[in-house]
C-alpha positions, 0 to 999 in steps of 0.5 A: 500500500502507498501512502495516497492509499493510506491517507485516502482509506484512513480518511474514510474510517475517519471520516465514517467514525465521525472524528473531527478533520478526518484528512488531517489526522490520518496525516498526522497518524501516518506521519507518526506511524512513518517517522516523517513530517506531514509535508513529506507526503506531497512529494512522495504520494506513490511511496509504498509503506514500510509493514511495520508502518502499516500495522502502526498506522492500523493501530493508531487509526484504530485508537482513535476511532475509540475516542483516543486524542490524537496527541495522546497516540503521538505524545506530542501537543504545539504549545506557544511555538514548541513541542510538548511531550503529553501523556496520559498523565498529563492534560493536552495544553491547550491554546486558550492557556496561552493566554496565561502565559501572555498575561505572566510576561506582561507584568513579570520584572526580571528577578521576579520568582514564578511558580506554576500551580498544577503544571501537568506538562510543564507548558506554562512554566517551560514557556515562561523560563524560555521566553523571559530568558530570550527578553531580559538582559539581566538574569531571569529570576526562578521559576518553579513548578508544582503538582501532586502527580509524581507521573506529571512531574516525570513528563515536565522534567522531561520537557524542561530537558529537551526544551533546555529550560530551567525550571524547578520542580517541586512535588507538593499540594498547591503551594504548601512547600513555599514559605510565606510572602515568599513568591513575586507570581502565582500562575495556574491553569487549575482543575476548574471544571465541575462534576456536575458537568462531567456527562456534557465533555467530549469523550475524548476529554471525559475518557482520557484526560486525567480527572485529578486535572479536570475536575474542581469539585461540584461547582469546579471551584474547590480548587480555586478557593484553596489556591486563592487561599495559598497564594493569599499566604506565599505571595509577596506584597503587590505580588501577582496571581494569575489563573485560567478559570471557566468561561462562567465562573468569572462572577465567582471568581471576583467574589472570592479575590475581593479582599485583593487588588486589581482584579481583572478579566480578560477574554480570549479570541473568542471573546470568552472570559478566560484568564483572572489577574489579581494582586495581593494588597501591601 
């Protein structure tokens, strides 16, 4: 078999199975299956396929059409112009989370120390140390990681490693590691979906992505309101929190950082309400 057969018979599966860009991800399947780019294939539509090739690209087709993320079969995910090794154990970054990330640099001095709250892949904190480390001249401050999954930690000290970037991790709940007004910014992409909604995700996100991520209790806030709590304790006067939060959980959010400064909102692309900032009061 070629790859213009390949392509074209993954397509159809996929396309029969309902998933979502059928063409793209059969290229992006056969293109991991073959070990090659994506764009090998326009120049190379009659080459014939390796066996070992074949039975790989059956399998992958195969893991998707049960529900399997794409980058859950190829453990790779783009994030803010890099790659990111994802498991299993890890949620997928995702674009809106960018937009923490932007938020950070906006209001990050150079000495300021960062930590990220329940890194998971490590993608916000690995972006933060490279991109501060590309627009300062002095010397970046440090920038920590936290989870409680000892498997999450394994794949974002995997990532800092091959992405050269310096970033402790620290395994441990929320912020309880951290001496007090300790920390200049909190930033986090916090488990803030809530049970109650759990039946309502895709069966890609329902299925695979880890719960312990995805979930913030029945309202999806729990975790939110002991972060607030945490970051209340560790932060330094005037220092910064940072969160991703759910679209309709914005009006929540404010209420519980009434006691802190300059509180705001920002939307995404879409024009969702996706990232809250604050400031602890001197």
């Amino acid at each position: 078999m070629n790859v213009r057969t390949a392509l074209l018979q993954g397509t159809e599966l996929l396309k029969e199975g309902d998933i979502l860009a059928p063409r793209l991800t059969a290229e992006v399947l056969l293109a991991h299956a073959m070990r090659r780019e994506r764009e090998w294939f326009f120049g190379h539509p009659e080459e014939e396929l390796p066996e070992v090739a074949w039975i790989h690209y059956g399998r992958y087709l195969h893991e998707r059409l049960q529900g399997k993320p794409t980058q859950y079969i190829t453990h790779r995910q783009e994030f803010y112009g890099r790659e990111f090794r994802v498991t299993t154990d890890v949620l997928i970054p995702r674009p809106e989370t960018e937009h923490v990330v932007e938020a950070a640099l906006a209001r990050l001095r150079p000495n300021d120390m960062v930590v990220d709250v329940g890194c998971g892949s490590g993608a916000i904190a690995i972006t933060l140390a490279l991109e501060r480390a590309s627009r300062v001249l002095a010397t970046p401050g440090p920038v920590f990681a936290t989870d409680v999954s000892l498997p999450a930690l394994s794949v974002a000290a995997e990532n800092a490693k091959r992405l050269h970037a310096r970033v402790g991790l620290v395994a441990c709940d929320l912020l309880s590691a951290f001496p007090d007004t300790s920390i200049d910014l909190v930033v986090s992409n916090p488990p803030y979906i809530a049970l109650r909604d759990a039946d309502s995700l895709q069966r890609e996100v329902r299925g695979w992505e880890p719960p312990l991520a995805l979930f913030g209790g029945e309202d999806g806030l729990d975790v939110c309101r002991r972060l607030v709590e945490n970051a209340g304790r560790v932060l330094r006067p005037a220092g910064g929190l940072i969160l991703e939060v759910a679209y309709n959980a914005t009006e929540a959010m404010q209420r519980m950082l009434a006691d802190w400064a300059n509180v705001e909102v920002h939307c995404d692309l879409a024009g969702l309400p996706r990232v809250v900032t604050a400031e602890r009061l001197r």
